[in-house]
C-alpha positions as CSV (number, residue, x, y, z in Angstrom):
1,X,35.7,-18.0,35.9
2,X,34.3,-20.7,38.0
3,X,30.7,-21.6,37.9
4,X,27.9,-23.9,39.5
5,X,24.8,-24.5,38.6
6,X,22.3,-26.2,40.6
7,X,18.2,-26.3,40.8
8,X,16.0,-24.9,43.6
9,X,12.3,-25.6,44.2
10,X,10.0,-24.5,47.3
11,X,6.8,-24.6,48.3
12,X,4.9,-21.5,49.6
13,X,2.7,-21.1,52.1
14,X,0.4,-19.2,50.4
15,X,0.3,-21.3,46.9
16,X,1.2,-24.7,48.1
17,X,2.4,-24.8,44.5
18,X,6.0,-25.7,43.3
19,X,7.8,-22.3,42.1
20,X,10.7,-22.3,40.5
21,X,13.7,-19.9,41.6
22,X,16.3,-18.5,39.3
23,X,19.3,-17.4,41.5
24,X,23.2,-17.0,41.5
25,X,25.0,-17.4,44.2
26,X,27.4,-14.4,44.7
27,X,31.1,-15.4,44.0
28,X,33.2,-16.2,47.2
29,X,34.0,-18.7,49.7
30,X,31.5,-21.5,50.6
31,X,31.6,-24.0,53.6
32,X,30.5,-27.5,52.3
33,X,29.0,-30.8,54.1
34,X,27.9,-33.8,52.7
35,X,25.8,-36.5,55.3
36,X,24.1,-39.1,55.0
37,X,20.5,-39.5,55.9
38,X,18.3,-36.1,56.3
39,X,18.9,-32.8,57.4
40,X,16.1,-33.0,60.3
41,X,17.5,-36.2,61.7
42,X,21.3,-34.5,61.1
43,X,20.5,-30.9,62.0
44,X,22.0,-30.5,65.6
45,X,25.2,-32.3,64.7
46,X,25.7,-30.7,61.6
47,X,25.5,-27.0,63.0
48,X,27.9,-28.0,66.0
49,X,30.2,-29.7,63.2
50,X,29.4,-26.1,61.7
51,X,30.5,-23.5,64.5
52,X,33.6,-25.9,65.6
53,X,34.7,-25.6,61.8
54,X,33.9,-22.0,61.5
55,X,35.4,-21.1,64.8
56,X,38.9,-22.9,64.5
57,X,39.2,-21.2,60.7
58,X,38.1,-17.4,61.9
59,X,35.4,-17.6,59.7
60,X,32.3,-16.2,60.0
61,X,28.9,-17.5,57.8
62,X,27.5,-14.7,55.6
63,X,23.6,-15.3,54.1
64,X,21.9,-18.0,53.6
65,X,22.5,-21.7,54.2
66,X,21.5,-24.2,51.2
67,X,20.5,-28.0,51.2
68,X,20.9,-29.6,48.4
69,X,20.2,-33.6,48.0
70,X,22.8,-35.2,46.2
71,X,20.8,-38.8,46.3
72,X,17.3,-38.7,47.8
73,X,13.9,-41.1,47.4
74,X,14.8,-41.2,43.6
75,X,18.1,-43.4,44.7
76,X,16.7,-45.2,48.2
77,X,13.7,-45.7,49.5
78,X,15.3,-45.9,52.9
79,X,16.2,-42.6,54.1
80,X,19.6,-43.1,56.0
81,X,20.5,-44.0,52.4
82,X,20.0,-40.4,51.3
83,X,23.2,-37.7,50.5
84,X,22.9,-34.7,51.4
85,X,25.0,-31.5,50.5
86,X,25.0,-28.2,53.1
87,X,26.7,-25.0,51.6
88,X,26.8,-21.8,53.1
89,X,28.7,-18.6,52.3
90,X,32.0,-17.8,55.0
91,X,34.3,-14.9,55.2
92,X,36.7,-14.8,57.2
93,X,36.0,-12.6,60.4
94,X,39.0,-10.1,60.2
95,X,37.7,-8.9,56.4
96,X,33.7,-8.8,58.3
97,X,34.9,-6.5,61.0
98,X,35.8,-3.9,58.6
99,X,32.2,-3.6,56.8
């Protein structure tokens, strides 16, 4: 049994207050990326990286997708500097099509 833990915080609308979010992912297959620099300045070339992957594998993204920095303003004050991991959930498409 295989098992990662990482932390999530957001920011609500409502609260502009920090909340923290317990969650499990559910068990499966995950696509992962790590970049450099952010995910605004990456986003466009990171989703066609994305659907070229998922496309050439059959796979098909199921939920949600998940940044998580690896290396941020903690580790760099310059943000090109920063590492970045995307994860997202896949399946492949023949094993969709039947749900």
């Amino acid at each position: 049994f295989q098992r990662s833990q990482a932390y999530f915080s957001c920011v609500t609308s409502a609260t502009k207050h920090r909340q923290s979010i317990k969650m499990t992912l559910p068990a499966g297959l995950y696509l992962e990326i790590i970049f450099s620099g952010t995910f605004c300045e990456n986003a466009e070339k990171l989703s066609q990286r994305i659907e070229r992957f998922l496309q050439t594998n059959d796979l098909e993204p199921v939920g949600n997708i998940y940044i998580l920095p690896l290396e941020n303003h903690w580790f760099s004050c310059d943000c090109e500097q920063y590492v970045n991991k995307i994860f997202l959930k896949v399946e492949d498409k023949d094993t969709t099509s039947l749900t």
